[in-house]
C-alpha positions in Angstrom: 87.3 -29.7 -93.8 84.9 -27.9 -96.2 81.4 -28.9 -95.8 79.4 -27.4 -98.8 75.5 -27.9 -98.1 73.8 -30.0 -100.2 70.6 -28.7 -101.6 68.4 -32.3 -101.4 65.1 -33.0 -100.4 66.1 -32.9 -97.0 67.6 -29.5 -97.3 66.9 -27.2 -93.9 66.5 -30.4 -91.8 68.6 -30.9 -88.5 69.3 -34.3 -87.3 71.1 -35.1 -84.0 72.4 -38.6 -83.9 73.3 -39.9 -80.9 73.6 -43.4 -82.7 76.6 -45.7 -82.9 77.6 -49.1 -85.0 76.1 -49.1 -88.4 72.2 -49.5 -88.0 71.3 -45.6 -86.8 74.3 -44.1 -88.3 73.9 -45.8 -91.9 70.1 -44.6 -91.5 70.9 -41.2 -90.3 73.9 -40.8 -93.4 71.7 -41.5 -96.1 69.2 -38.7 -95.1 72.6 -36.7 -94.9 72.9 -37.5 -98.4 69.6 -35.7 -98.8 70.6 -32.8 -97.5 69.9 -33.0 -93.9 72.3 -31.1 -91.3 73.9 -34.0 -89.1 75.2 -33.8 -85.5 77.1 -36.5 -84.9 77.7 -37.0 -81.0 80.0 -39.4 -79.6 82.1 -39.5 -76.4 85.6 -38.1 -75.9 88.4 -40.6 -75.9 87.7 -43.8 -78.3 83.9 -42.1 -79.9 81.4 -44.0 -81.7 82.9 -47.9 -81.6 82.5 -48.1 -85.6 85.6 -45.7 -85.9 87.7 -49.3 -84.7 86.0 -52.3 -86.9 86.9 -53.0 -90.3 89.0 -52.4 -92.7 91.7 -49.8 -93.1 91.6 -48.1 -90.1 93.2 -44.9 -90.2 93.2 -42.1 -87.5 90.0 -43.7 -86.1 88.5 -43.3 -89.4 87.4 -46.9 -90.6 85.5 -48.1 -93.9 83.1 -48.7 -92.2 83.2 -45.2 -90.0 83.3 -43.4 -93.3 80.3 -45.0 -95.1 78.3 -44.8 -91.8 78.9 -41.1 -91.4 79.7 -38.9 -94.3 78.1 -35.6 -94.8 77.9 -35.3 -90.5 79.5 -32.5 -88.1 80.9 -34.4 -84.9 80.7 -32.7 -81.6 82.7 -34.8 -79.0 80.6 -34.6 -75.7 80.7 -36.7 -72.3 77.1 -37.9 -71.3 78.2 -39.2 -68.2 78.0 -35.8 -67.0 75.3 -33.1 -66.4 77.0 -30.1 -68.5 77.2 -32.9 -71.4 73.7 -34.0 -71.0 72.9 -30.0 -70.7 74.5 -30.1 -74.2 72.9 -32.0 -75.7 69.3 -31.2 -74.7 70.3 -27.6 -76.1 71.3 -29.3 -79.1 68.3 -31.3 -79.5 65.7 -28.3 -78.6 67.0 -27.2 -82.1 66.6 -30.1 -84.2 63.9 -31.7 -86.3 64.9 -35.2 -85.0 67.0 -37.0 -83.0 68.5 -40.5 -83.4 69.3 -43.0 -80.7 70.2 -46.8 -81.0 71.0 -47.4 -77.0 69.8 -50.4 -75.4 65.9 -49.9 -74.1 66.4 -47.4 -70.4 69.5 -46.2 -71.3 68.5 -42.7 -73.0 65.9 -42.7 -70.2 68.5 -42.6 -67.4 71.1 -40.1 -69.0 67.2 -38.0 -69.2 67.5 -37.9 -73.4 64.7 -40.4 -73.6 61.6 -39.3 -75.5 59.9 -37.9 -72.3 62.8 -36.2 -71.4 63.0 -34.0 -74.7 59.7 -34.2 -76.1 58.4 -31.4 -78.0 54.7 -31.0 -80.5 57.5 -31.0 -83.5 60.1 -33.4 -82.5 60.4 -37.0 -84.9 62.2 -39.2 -82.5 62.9 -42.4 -83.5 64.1 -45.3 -80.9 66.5 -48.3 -82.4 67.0 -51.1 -80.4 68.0 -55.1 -80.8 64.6 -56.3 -79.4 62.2 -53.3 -79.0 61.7 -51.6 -75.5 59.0 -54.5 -74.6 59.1 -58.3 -74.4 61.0 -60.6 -72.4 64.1 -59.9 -75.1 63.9 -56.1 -74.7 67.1 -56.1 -72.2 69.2 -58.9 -74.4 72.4 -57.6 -76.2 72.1 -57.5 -79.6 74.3 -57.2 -82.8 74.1 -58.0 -86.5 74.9 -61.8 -85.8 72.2 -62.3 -82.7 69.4 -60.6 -85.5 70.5 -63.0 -87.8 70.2 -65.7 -85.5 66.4 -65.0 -84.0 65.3 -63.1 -87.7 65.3 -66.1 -89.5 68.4 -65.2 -91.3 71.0 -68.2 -90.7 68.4 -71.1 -90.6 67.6 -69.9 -94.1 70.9 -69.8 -95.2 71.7 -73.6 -93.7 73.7 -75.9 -95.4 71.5 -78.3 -97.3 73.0 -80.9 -96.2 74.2 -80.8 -93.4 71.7 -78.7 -91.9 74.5 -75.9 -89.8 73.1 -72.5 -89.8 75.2 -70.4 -91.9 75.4 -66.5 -91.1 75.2 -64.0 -94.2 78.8 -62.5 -94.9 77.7 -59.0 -94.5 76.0 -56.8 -91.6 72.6 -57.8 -93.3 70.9 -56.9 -90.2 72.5 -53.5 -89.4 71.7 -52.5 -93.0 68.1 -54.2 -93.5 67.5 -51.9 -90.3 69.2 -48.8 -91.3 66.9 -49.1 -94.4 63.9 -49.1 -92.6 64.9 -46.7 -90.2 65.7 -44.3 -92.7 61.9 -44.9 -94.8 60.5 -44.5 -90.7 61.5 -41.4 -90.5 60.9 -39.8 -93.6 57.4 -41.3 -93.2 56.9 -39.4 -89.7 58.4 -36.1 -91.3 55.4 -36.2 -94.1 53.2 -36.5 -91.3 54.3 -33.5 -89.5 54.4 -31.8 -92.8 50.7 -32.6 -93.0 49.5 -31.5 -89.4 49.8 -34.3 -87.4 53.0 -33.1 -85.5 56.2 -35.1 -84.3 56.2 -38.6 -82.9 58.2 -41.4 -81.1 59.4 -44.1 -83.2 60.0 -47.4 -81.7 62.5 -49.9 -84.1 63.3 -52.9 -83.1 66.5 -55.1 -85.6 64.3 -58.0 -84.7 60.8 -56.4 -86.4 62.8 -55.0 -89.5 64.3 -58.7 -90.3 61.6 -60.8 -89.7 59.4 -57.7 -92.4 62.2 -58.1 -94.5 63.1 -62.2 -94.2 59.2 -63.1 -95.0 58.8 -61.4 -98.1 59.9 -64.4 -99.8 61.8 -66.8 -97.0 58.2 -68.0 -95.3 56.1 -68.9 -97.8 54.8 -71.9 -96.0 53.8 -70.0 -93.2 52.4 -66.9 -94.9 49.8 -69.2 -96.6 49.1 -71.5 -93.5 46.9 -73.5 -96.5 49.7 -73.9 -98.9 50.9 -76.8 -100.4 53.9 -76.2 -98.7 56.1 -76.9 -101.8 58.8 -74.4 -101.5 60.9 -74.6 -98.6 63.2 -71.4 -97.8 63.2 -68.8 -100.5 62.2 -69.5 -104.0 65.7 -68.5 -105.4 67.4 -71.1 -102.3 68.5 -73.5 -104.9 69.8 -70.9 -107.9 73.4 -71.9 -108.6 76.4 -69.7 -110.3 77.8 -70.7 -113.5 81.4 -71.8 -113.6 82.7 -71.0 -116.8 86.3 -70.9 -118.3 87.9 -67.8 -116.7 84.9 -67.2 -114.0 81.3 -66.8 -113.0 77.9 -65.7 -114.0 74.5 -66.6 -113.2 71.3 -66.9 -115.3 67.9 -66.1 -114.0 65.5 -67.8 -116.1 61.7 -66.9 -114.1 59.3 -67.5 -117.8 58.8 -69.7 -120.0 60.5 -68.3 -122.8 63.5 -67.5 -120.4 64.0 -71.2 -119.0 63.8 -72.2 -123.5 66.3 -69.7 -124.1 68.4 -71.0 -121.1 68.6 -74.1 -122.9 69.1 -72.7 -126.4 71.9 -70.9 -125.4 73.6 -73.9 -123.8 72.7 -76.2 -126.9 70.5 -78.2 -124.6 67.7 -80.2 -126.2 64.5 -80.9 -123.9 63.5 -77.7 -123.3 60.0 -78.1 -125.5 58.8 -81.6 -123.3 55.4 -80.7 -122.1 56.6 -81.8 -118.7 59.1 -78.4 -118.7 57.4 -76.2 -121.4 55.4 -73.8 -118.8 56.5 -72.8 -114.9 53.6 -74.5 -113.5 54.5 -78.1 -115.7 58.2 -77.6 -114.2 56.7 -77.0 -110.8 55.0 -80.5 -111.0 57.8 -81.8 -112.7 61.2 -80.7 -111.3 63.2 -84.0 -111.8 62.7 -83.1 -115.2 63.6 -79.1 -115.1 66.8 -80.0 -112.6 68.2 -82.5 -115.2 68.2 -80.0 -118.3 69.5 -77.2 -115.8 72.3 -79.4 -114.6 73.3 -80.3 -118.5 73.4 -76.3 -119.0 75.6 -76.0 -116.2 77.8 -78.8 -117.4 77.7 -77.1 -121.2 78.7 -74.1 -119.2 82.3 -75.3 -118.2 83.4 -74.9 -121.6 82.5 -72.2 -122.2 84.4 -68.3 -120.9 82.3 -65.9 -119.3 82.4 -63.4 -122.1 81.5 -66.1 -124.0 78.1 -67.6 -121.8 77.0 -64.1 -121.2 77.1 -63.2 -125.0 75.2 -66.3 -125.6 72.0 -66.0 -122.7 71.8 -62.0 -123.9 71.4 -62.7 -127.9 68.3 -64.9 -125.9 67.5 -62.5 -124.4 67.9 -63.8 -121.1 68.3 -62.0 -117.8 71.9 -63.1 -116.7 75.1 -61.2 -115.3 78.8 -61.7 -114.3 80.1 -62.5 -110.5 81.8 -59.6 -109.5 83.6 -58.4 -106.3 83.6 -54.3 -104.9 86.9 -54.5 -107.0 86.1 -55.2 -110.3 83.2 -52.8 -109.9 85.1 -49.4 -111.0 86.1 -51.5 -114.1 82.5 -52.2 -115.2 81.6 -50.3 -118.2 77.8 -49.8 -117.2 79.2 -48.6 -113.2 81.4 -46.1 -115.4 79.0 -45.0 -117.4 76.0 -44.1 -115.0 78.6 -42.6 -112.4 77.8 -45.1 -109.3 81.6 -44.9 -107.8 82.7 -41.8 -106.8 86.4 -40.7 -105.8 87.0 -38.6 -102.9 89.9 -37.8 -100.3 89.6 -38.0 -96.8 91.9 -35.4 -94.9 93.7 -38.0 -92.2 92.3 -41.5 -94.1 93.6 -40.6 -97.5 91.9 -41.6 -101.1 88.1 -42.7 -101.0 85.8 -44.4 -103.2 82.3 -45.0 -102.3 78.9 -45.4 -104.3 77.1 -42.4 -105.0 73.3 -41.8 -102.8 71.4 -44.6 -105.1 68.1 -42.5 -106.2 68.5 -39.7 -108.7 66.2 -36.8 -107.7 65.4 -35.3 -110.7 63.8 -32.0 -108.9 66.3 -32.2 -105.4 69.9 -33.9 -106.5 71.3 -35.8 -103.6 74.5 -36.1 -103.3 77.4 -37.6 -100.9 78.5 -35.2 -98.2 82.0 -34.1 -96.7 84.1 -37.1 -95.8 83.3 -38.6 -92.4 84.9 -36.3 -89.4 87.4 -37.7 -87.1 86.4 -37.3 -83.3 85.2 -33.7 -81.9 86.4 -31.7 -85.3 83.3 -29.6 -85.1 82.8 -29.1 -81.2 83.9 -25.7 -81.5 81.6 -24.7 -84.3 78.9 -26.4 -83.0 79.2 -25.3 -79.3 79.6 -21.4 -80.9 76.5 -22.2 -82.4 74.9 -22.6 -79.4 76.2 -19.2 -78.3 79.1 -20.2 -76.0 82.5 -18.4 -76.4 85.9 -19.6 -77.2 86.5 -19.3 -72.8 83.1 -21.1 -72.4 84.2 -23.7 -74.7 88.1 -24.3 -73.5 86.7 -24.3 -69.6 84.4 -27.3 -70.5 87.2 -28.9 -73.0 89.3 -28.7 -69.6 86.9 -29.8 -67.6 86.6 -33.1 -69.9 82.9 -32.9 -70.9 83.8 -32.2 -74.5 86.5 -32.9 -76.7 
């Protein structure tokens, strides 16, 4: 397939990701969005495990394969042996960095470990359920068991019954990938500046917990609290159930929660008890009963018809919609946020486009993902090996 390069921010840089799943791969494909160069390397036979999860599986090309690993060239190599290993250590004494998300010791024993390859220049960056330390370090660990020990499900427990309840999306993987992908621009700008490459050590565990207590521990951030707020401060936010549908209303100030009401035809709203957020803090019997009649004014109402009403008051509100009725959205058409594409084996493609506009560097999405080993022979040529050199080690199994 034609891979045109992309001229981003990242434009010149060579990543080797040795990752598989979603947490280093997601992280590694949205610097490939940047402009980076991406190796993808994954074993002969089944590949990265991602290429099998999910929806429409095609040709071991997945949804979720495709989103994790656009914009990459896949060289399909054995590390259980030493000519694979050899490989790759050529392959890595070219790159800028190199991406691994095995369990703590593994890239150690296979000799790709940090020590193994290190180099003045090289940004590697570890990912890793628990971090390489810690009586955790050797656990198993996937979306789920971060969810679990991050803070994530207890959050999200029923209020009444009190069962955990596990977000419906890889929150984990993604929360990670995120930081992952901030970690190692960060240690780039460093070596931009002098200060030469580094190991970074990621643990799912660390990124959740950062990204769980922003706003889901505010009784323990301020040990002195009052310890009025339980959970997140938007725990008890409810959709609207109109007519034909839903929509939600997010009323934070003072004129917001007023124009919450107005819109609804709800009277109450100027009681001194509710008229500022620190009078409805002290008085939230008072502020649940008017929100509750809105809610009830709201069943009569259609969507179209709710939404029309809170944005002539000029309060922040929006529909319920699904990945479906996004392409049908008249501000996701507008800016351009879906874009059509067409895999070679997996067939027609829509995906959102990288989410910051560079105004200087444009980003943009890469070639669809590739299936198993369709760039070992480019990549191996690369490395100045001949088409012999290249079918002896294909027969010998070490690449595919």
């Amino acid at each position: 397939m034609e891979r045109v390069p992309i001229d981003g921010p990242l434009a010149g840089l060579r990543i080797v990701d040795l990752s598989t799943a979603a947490t280093g791969p997601y992280a590694v494909t949205l610097l490939a969005d940047q402009g980076a160069d991406v190796i993808k390397v994954e074993r002969p036979g089944i590949g990265d495990i991602s290429r099998w999860i999910g929806t429409a599986t095609t040709g071991g090309i997945s949804a979720l394969y495709q989103m994790c690993n656009r914009g990459k060239r896949c060289v399909g190599v054995d590390l259980r042996t030493e000519r694979g290993r050899d490989l790759v250590r050529t392959l890595i004494a070219r790159a800028d960095v190199v991406v691994q998300n095995w369990r703590p010791g593994v890239a150690e024993r296979l000799g790709l470990g940090y020590a193994d390859v290190r180099r003045d220049d090289l940004v590697y960056c570890s990912i890793s359920g628990f971090g390489a330390h810690g009586p955790y370090a050797g656990k198993g660990a996937y979306d789920t068991v971060i969810q679990a020990y991050g803070g994530v499900a207890e959050n999200q427990k029923d209020p009444d019954t009190g069962r955990p309840r596990f977000s419906n999306q890889a929150l984990a993987d993604k929360v990670t990938a995120l930081t992952a992908a901030q970690a190692i621009t960060a240690a780039l700008y460093a070596r931009e500046r002098g200060r030469g490459g580094q190991h970074l050590e990621l643990s799912m565990l660390d990124a959740v917990i950062s990204f769980m207590w922003v706003d889901s521990a505010g009784n323990d951030v301020l040990r002195d609290g009052d310890g009025s707020q339980p959970g997140s401060f938007v725990a008890d936010v409810r959709p609207y159930a109109f007519l034909d549908g839903w929509g939600i209303a997010t009323p934070t100030s003072d004129a917001d929660f007023a124009g919450m009401c107005r819109a609804f035809g709800v009277e109450g709203y100027d009681d001194p008890r509710v008229a500022t957020i620190a009078e409805r803090r002290r008085n939230r019997e008072v502020g649940h009963a008017l929100v509750t009649r809105c809610h009830e004014a709201a069943t009569g109402l259609t969507v179209a018809e709710g939404i029309a009403r809170l944005e002539a008051e000029n309060v922040p509100c929006g529909i319920v919609l699904g990945p479906g009725d996004l392409a049908g959205d008249p501000h996701i058409a507008a800016v351009g946020v879906l874009e059509d594409d067409v895999h070679p084996t997996a067939g027609r493609l829509r995906q959102p486009r990288h989410p910051t506009l560079f105004g200087g560097t444009p980003g943009r999405l890469g070639a669809p993902a590739p299936t198993l080993g369709a760039d070992t022979d480019a990549i191996l040529a690369d490395l100045g090996l001949d088409p012999d050199q290249v079918a002896e080690l294909r027969a010998a199994k070490v690449v595919c």
